[in-house]
C-alpha positions as CSV (number, residue, x, y, z in Angstrom):
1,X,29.7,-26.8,-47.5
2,X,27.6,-28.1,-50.4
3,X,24.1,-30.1,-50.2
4,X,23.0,-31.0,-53.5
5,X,19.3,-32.2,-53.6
6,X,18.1,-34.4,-56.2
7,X,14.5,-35.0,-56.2
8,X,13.0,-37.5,-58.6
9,X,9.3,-37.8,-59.8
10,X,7.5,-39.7,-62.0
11,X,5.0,-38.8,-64.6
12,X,1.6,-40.4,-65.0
13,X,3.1,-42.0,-68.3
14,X,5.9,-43.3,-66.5
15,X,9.1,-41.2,-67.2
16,X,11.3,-39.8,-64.5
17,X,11.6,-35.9,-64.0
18,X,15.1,-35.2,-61.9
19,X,15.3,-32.0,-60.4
20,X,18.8,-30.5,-59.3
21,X,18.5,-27.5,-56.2
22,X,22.0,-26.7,-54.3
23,X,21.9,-25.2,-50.7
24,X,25.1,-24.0,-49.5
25,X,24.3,-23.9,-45.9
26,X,25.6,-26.5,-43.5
27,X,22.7,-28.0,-41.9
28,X,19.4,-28.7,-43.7
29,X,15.8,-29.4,-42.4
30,X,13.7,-32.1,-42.8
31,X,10.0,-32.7,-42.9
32,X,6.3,-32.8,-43.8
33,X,5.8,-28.8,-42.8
34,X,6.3,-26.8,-46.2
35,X,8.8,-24.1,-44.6
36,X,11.7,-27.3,-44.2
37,X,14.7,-27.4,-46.6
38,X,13.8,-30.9,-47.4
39,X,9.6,-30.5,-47.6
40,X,8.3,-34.5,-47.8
41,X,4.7,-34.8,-48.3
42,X,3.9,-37.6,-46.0
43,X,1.5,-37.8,-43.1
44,X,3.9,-40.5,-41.5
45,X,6.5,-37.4,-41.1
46,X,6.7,-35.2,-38.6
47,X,6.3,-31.5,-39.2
48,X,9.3,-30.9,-38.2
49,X,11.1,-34.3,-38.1
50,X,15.2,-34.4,-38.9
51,X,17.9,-32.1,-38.9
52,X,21.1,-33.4,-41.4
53,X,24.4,-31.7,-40.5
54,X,27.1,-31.8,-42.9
55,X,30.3,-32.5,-40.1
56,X,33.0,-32.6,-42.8
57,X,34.0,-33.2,-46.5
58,X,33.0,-36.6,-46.1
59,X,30.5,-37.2,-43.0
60,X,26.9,-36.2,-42.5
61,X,24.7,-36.5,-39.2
62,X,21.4,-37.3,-39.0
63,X,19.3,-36.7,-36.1
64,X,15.7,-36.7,-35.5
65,X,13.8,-34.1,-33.9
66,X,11.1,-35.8,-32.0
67,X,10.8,-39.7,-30.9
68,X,9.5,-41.0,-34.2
69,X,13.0,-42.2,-35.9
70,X,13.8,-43.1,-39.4
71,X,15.7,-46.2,-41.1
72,X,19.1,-46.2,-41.9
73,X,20.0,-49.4,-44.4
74,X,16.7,-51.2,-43.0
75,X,17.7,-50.1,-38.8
76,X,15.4,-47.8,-37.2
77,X,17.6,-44.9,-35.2
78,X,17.0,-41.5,-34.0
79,X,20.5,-40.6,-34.6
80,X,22.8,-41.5,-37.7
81,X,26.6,-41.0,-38.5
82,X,27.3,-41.7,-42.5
83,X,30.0,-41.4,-44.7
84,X,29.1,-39.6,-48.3
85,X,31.9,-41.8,-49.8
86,X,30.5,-45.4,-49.2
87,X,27.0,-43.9,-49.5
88,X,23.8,-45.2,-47.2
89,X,19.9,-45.7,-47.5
90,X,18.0,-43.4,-45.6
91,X,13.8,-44.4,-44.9
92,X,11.5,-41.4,-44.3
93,X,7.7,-42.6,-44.3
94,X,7.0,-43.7,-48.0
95,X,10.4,-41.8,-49.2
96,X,13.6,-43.3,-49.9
97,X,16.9,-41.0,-49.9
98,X,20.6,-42.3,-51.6
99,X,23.5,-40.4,-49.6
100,X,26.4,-39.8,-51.6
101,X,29.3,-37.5,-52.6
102,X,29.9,-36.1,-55.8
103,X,32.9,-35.2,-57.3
104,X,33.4,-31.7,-56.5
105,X,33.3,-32.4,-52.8
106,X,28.9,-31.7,-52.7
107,X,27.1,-34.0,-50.4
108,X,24.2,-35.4,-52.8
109,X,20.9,-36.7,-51.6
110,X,18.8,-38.7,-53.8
111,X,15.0,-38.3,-52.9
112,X,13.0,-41.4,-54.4
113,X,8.9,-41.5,-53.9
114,X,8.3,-45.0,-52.9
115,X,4.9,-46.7,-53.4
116,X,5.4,-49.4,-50.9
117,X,3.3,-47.9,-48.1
118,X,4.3,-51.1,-45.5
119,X,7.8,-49.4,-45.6
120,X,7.7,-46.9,-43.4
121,X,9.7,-45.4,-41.0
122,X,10.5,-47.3,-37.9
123,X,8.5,-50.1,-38.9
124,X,5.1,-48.4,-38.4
125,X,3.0,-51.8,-38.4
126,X,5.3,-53.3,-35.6
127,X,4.9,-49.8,-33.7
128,X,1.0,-49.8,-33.7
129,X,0.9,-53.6,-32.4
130,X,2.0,-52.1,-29.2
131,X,0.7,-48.7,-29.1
132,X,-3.0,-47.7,-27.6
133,X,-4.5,-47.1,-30.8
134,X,-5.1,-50.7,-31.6
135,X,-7.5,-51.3,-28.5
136,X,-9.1,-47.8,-28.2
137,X,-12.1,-46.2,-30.6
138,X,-11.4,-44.7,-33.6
139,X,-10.7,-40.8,-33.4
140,X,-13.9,-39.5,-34.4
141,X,-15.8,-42.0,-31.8
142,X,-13.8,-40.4,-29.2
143,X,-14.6,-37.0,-30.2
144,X,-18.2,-37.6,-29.7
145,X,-17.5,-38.8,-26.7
146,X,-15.5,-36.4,-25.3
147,X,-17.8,-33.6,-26.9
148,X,-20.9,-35.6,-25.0
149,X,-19.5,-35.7,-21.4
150,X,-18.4,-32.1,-21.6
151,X,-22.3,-30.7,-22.8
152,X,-23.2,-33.1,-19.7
153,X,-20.5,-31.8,-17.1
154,X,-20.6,-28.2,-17.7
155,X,-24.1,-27.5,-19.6
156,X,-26.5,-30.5,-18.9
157,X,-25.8,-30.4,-14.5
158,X,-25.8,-26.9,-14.1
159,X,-28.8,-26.6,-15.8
160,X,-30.4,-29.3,-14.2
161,X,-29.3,-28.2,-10.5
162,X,-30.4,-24.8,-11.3
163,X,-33.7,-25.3,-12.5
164,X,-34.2,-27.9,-9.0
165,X,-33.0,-24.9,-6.8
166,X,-35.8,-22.8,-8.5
167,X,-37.9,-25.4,-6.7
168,X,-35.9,-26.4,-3.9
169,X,-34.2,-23.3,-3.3
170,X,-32.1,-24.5,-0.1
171,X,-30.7,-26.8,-2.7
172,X,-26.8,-26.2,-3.5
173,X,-26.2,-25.3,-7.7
174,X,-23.9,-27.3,-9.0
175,X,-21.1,-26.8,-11.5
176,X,-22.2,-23.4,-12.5
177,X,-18.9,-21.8,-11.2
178,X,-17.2,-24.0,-14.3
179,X,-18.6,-20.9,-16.2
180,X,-17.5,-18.4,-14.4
181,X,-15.5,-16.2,-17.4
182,X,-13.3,-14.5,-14.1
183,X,-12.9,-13.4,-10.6
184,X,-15.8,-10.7,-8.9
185,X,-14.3,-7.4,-8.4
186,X,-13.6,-6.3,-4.9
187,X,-17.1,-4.6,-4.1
188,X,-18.3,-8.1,-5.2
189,X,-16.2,-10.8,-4.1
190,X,-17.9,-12.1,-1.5
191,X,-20.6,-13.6,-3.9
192,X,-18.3,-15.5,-5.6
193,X,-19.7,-19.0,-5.3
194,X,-23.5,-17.6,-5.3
195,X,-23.7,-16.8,-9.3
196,X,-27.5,-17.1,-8.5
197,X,-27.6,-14.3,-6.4
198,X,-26.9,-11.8,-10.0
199,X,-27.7,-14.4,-12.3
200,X,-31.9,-14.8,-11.7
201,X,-32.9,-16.8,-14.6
202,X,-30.1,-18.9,-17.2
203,X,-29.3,-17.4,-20.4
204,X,-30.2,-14.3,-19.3
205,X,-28.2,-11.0,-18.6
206,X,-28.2,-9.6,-14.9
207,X,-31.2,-7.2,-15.2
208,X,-31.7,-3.6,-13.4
209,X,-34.3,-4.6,-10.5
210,X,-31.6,-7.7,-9.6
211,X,-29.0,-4.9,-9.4
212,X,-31.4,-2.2,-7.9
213,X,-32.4,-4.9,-5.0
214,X,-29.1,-3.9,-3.0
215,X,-28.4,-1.1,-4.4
216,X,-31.0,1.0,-3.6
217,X,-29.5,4.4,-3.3
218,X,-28.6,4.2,-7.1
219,X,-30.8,6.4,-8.8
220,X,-31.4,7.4,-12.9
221,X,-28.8,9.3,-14.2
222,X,-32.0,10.8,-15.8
223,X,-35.6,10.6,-16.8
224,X,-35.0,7.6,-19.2
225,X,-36.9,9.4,-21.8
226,X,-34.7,12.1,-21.7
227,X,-31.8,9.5,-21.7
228,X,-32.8,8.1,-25.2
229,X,-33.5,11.8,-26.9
230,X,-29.6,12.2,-25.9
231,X,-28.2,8.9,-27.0
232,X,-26.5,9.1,-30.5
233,X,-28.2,7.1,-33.3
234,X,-26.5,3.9,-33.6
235,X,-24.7,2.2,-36.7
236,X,-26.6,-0.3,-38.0
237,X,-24.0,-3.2,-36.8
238,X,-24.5,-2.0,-33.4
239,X,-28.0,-2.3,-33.4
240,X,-28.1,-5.2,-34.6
241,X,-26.1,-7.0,-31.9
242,X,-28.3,-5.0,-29.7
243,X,-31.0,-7.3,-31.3
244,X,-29.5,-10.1,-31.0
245,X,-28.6,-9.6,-27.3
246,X,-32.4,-8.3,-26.1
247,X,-32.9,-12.0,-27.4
248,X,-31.4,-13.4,-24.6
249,X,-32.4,-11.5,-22.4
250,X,-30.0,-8.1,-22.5
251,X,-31.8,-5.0,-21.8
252,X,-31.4,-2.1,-23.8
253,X,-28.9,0.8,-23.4
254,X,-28.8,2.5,-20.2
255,X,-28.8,-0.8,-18.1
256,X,-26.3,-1.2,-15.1
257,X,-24.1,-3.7,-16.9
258,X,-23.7,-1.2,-19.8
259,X,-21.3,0.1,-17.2
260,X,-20.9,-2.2,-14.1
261,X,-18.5,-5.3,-15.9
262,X,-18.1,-7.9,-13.6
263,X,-15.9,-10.5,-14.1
264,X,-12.1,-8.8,-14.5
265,X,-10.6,-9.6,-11.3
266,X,-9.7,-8.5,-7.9
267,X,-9.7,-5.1,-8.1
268,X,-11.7,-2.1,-8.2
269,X,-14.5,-1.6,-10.7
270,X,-12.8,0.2,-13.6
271,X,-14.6,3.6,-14.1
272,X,-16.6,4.2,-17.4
273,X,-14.9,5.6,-20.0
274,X,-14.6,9.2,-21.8
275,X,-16.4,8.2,-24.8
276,X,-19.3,6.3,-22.6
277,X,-20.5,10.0,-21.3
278,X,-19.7,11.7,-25.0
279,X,-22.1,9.8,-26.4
280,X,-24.8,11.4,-25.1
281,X,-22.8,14.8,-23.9
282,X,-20.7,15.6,-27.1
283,X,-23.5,17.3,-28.7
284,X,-26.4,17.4,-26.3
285,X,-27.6,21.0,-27.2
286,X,-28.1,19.7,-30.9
287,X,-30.4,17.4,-29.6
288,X,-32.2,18.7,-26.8
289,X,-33.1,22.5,-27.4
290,X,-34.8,22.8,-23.8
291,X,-31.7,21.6,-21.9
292,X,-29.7,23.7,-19.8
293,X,-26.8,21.8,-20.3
294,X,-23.4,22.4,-22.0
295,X,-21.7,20.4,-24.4
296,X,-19.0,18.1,-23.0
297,X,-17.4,15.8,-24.4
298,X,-13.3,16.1,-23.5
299,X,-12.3,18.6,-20.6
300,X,-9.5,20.2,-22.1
301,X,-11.3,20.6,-25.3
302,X,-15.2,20.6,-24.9
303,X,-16.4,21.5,-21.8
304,X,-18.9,24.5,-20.4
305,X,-17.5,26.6,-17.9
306,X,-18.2,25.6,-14.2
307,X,-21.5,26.9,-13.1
308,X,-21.4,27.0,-9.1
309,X,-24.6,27.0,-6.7
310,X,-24.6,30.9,-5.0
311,X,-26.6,32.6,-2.9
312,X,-29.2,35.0,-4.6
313,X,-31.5,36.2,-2.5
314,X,-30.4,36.2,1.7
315,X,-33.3,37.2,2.6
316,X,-34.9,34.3,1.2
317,X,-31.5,31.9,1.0
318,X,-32.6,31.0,-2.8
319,X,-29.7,29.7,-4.3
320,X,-28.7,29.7,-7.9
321,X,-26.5,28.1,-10.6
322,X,-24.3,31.0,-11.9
323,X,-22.0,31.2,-14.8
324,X,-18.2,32.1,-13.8
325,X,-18.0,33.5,-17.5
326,X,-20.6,36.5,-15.9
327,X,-17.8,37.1,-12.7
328,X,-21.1,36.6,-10.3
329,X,-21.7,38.7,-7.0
330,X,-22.8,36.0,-4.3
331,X,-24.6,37.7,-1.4
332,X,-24.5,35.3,1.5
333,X,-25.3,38.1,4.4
334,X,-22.0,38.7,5.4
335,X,-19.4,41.4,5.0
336,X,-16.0,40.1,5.1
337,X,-13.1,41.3,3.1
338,X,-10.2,38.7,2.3
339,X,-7.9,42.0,1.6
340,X,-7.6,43.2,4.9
341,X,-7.0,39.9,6.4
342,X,-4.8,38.5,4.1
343,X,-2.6,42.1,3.6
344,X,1.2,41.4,5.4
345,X,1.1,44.7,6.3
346,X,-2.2,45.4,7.6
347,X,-3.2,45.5,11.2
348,X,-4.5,42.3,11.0
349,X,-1.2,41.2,10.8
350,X,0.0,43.1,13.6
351,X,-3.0,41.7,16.0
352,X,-2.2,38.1,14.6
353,X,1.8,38.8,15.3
354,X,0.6,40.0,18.9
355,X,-1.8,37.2,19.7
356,X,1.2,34.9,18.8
357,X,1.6,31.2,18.5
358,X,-0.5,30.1,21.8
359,X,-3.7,30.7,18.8
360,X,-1.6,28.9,15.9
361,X,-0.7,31.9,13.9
362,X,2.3,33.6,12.8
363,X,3.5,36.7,11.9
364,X,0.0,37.0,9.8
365,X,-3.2,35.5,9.0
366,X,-2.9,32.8,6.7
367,X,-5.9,30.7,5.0
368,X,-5.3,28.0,6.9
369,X,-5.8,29.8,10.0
370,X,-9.7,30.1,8.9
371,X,-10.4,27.3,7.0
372,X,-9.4,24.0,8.6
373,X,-10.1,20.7,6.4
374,X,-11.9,18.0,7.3
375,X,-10.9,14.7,8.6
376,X,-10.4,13.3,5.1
377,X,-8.9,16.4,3.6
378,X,-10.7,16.1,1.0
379,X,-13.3,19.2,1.7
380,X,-13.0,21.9,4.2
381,X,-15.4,22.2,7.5
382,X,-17.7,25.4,7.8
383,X,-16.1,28.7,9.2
384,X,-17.4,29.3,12.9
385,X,-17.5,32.4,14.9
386,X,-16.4,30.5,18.3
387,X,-13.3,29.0,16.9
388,X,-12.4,31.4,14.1
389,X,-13.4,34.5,14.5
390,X,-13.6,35.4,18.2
391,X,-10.1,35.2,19.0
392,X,-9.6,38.7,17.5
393,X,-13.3,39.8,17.3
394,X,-14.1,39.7,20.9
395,X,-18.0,39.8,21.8
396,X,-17.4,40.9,25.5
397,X,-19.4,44.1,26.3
398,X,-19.0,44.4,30.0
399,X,-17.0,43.2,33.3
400,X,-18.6,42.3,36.5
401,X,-15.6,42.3,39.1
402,X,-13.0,39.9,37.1
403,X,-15.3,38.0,35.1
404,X,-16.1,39.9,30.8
405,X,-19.9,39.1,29.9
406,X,-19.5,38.1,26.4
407,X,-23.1,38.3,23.7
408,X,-24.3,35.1,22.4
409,X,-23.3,34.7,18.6
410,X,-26.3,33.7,16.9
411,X,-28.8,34.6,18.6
412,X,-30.4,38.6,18.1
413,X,-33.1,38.1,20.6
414,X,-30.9,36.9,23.5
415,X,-28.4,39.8,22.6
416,X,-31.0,43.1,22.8
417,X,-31.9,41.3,26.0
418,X,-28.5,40.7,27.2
419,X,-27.4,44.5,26.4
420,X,-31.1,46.0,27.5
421,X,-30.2,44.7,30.8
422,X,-26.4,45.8,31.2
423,X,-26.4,48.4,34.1
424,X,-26.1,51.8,33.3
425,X,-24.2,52.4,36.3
426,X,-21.7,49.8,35.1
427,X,-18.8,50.8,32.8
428,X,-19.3,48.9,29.3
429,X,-16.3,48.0,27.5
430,X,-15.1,50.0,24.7
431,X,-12.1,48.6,22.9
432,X,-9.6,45.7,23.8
433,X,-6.1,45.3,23.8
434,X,-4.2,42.3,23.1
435,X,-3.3,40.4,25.3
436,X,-5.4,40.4,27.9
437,X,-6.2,44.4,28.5
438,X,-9.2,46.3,27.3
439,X,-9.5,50.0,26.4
440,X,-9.8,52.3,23.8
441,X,-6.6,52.6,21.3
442,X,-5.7,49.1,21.4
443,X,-5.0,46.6,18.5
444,X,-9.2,46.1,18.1
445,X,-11.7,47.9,19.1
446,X,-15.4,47.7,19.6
447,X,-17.0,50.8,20.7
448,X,-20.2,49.9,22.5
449,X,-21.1,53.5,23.8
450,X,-24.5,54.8,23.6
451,X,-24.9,57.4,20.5
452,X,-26.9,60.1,20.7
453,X,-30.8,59.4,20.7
454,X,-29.9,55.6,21.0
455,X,-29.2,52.3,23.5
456,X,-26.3,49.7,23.3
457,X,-28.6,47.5,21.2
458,X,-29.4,50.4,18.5
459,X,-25.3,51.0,18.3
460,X,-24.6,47.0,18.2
461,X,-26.8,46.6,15.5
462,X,-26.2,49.6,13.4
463,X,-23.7,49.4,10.3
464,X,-20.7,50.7,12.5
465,X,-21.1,48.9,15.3
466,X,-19.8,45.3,16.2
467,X,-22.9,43.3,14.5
468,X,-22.5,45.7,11.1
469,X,-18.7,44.9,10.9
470,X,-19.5,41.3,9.7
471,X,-23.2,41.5,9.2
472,X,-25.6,43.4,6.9
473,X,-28.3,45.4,9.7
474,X,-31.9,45.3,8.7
475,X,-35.3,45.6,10.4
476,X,-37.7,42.9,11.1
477,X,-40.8,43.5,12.1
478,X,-40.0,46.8,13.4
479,X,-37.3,45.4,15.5
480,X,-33.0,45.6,15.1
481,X,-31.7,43.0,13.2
482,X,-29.5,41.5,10.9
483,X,-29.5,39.8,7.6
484,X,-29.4,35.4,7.6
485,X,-26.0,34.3,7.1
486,X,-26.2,31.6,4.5
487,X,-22.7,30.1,3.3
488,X,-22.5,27.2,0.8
489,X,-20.7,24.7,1.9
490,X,-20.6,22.8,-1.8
491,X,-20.6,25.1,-4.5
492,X,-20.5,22.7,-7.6
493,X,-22.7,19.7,-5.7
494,X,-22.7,17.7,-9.5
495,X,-18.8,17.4,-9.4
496,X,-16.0,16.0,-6.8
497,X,-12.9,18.0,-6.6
498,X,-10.4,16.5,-3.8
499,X,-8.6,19.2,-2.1
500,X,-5.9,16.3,-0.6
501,X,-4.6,15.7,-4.0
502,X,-3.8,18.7,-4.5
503,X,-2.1,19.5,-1.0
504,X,1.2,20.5,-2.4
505,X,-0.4,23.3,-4.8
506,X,-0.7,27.1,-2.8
507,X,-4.2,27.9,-2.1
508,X,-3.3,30.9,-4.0
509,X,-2.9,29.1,-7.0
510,X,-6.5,28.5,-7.7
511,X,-8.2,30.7,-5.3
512,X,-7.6,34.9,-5.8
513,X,-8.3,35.7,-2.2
514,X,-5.4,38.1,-2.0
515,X,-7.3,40.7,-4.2
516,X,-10.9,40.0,-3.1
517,X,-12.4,43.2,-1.3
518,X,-15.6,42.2,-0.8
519,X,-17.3,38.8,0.4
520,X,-19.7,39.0,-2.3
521,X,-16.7,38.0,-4.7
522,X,-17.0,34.2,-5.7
523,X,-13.1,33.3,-5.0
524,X,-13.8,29.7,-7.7
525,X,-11.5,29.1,-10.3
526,X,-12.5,28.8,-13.8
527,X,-12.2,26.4,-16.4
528,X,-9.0,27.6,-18.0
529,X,-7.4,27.9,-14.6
530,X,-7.9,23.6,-14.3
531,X,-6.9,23.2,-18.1
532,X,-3.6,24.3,-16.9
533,X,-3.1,21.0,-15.5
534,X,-5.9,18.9,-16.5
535,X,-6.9,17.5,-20.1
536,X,-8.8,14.7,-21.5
537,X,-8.4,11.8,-21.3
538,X,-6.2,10.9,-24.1
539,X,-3.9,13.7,-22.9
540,X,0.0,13.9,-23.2
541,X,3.1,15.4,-22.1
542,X,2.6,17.7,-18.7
543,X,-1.1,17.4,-18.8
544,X,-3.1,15.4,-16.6
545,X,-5.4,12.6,-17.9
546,X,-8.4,13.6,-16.9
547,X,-11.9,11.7,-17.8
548,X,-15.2,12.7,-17.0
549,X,-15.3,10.0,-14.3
550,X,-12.6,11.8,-12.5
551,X,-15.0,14.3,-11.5
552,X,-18.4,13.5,-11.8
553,X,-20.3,10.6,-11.4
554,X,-23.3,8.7,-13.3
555,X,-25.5,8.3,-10.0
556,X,-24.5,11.8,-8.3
557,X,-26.0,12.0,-5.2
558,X,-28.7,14.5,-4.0
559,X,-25.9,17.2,-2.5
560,X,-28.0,20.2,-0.4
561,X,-25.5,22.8,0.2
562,X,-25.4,23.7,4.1
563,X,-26.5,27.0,5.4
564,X,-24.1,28.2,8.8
565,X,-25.9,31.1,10.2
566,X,-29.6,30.9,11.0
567,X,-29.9,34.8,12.4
């Protein structure tokens, strides 16, 4: 089906211009909006304000698209039925349009400008006698007006409550929540109606000291000098909104809200982002010669190896960061092979099959059987004598009747007096057999006996007996004793590694304790062992997303590694 539009114009001498367009589509669109099959120029039409469907060979439907109507022979409608052979008048705003049919069947509409501007559709003067317009302001009266109560409502009141609460400070602030951009995040919802409490002054950013006055454990990241020799020379757009925003009040980079974005809803503060800590960590040994840092900037791609805290010195428990690229020898004061316990076939796994399950082991030792995590699985608690060791390594050295006198872990002094005193006349035990029976030949042994030229306390405390099996013998001030024990509870104290997510992976996986045959081995994974895992934090695929917030943080707290020990 055929429309055939006729559109006829006049020229500034007078003479008509007819232009002929055919749409072969069966309905058509009508209105002042440019994208309409029928575009009529007239503010008195809607954009968008009749659809004309062509229903047969000879009928047409007409029906607007809104509640403003149009004429049909001098009626006002909405809706309009006409036959192409008898022909109609239709009344759009200030243009008139002939219906008719032409001879090969194409509906024709005739589109006449009309300068009559009282014609108009639906009778336009008769419409405004009854409509608001004709007893309210004009449009630009009301804009003022409207413009003026809001600057009064949501500027002019808050302003003025706040600056009487600065005086009168009991004194509520009103309205100020209408500016309120969103919701607090969870660490923060509870000042949600006290925008006073953050925001000091008006027109003013939240400042550090506001921030600082309950968080007081936050500390620098760094010396701010030291900060600004890092930070990466910004373009000069960026500093000049930087300008702008000191203006009013902003303080430079490095303040908390550079980080800390309020205002995104119930839920936790988002961490900062990868490229926050590039900035200054991407190329830090290009601009700070002295510093003793790496450069980091993506984990799986930029990133030092891990340098742990180790024990250097036992005698004087100095600790010291360490490279893992150097394999370091940590020497904490004790001798302990993983090896032998660990071996399936050793006789430590014989003793463990023999103690059985009343102790929690099976048919060997297993880490877990040592190393027990902490309440939040998230770290492990320190290995103890007493509840880890002394199940197999017994400390009795004598029996008086039924009752085993056992030597006080810990404590050197109270053991050379505990052995100086044992009875000579009394047997001293040599060896124990599991369970229950001691002698010599059984599944451990401890032989106390007196060497030649020396006591019990000289053969306790010399490299073969019971104190040398674990502990390094030395001599302090000309008496037996044995080196401090100093273990390190946090290696890396400037990261955070969770152990409970990563409950399902073997211990093995990460930690070669299997193979270690001396304690002085530093059983830490390296870098490339993570990366198998872990990327950046744009990473894809199999790899783990992993930003620099996921392990370190910007106010790390002031981690001193334990020492267990003490002798």
């Amino acid at each position: 089906m055929t429309f055939r539009l006729r559109q006829i114009e006049q020229t500034s001498d007078g003479r008509e211009i007819v232009r002929v367009r055919n749409i072969d589509q069966s309905t058509l669109s009508l209105g002042r909006a440019t994208d309409n099959d029928v575009n009529l120029p007239d503010l008195a039409i809607e954009l968008h304000h009749a659809d004309i469907l062509r229903v047969d060979e000879a009928h047409i439907e007409i029906k607007a698209a809104d509640t403003l109507g149009f004429g049909v022979d001098g009626n006002v409608t909405l809706f309009a039925r006409v036959d192409c052979r008898t022909g109609a008048e239709l009344r759009f705003g200030t243009f008139r349009i002939t219906v008719s049919l032409d001879d090969d069947g194409a509906a024709v509409l005739t589109i006449h400008p009309c300068e009559e501007t009282g014609i108009r559709s639906g009778n336009l003067d008769e419409r405004r006698a009854f409509a608001l317009t004709s007893v309210l302001p004009g449009k630009r009266m009301l804009a003022w007006l409207t413009a003026s109560i809001v600057l009064l409502a949501f500027l002019a009141v808050p302003i003025i409550s706040q600056q009487f609460h600065a005086v009168h400070p009991k004194s509520a602030i009103v309205g100020d929540a209408s500016w309120s951009p969103g919701k607090l995040s969870l660490a923060h919802h509870a000042l949600e109606s006290r925008c006073e409490a953050c925001h000091v002054k008006p027109f003013q950013s939240v400042r550090n000291e506001t921030c600082r006055s309950c968080h007081k454990n936050a500390h620098d990241h760094a010396p701010p000098d030291r900060m600004d020799q890092a930070r990466a020379n910004p373009p000069l757009a960026e500093l000049f909104l930087r300008t702008v925003a000191r203006e009013f009040g902003r303080e430079g980079p490095g303040g908390c809200v550079d980080c800390h974005n309020e205002h995104r809803g119930l839920a936790p503060m988002a961490m900062p982002q990868q490229k926050f800590c590039a900035e200054c960590h991407g190329a830090l040994r290009d601009k700070m010669a002295d510093t003793r840092l790496g450069n980091a900037g993506d984990f799986g791609q930029l990133h030092p190896q891990f340098t742990p805290m180790i024990v250097t010195d036992p005698g004087t428990r100095a600790l010291g960061r360490v490279s893992l690229d150097t394999n370091p020898r940590e020497r904490s004061g004790l001798t302990f092979p993983h090896r032998v316990h660990l071996d399936p076939l050793g006789g430590v796994a014989r003793m463990a099959a023999s103690i059985g399950r009343g102790h929690g082991y099976g048919n060997r030792l297993e880490c877990k059987d040592c190393h027990h995590p902490t309440e939040d699985r998230v770290r492990f608690q320190p290995v103890t004598m007493e509840r880890d060791c002394e199940v197999c390594h017994s400390l009795a050295y004598d029996k008086v009747g039924g009752i085993f006198r056992k030597l006080h872990h810990g404590d050197v002094d109270q053991m050379i007096a505990d052995l100086s005193a044992a009875s000579p006349h009394q047997p001293v035990v040599t060896g124990r057999r599991r369970p229950g029976e001691y002698a010599p030949g059984g599944a451990y042994y401890s032989n106390f006996a007196s060497p030649s030229g020396g006591g019990l306390v000289g053969r306790a405390l010399s490299r073969d007996g019971i104190c040398g099996e674990c502990h390094t013998p030395v001599t302090r001030g000309g008496r037996l004793s044995v080196m401090p024990v100093t273990l390190v509870n946090r290696y890396m104290a400037n990261g955070w590694f969770d152990h409970r997510a990563h409950r399902q992976t073997p211990c093995a996986s990460c930690h070669a304790a299997a193979a270690s045959t001396s304690s002085a081995d530093v059983l830490l994974p390296k870098i490339a062992v993570c990366r198998t895992c872990h990327a950046g934090e744009n990473a894809a695929g199999a790899k783990v997303p992993s930003g620099c917030a996921m392990c370190h943080r910007f106010h790390p707290p002031n981690v001193v590694p334990s020492r267990v020990g003490g002798v």
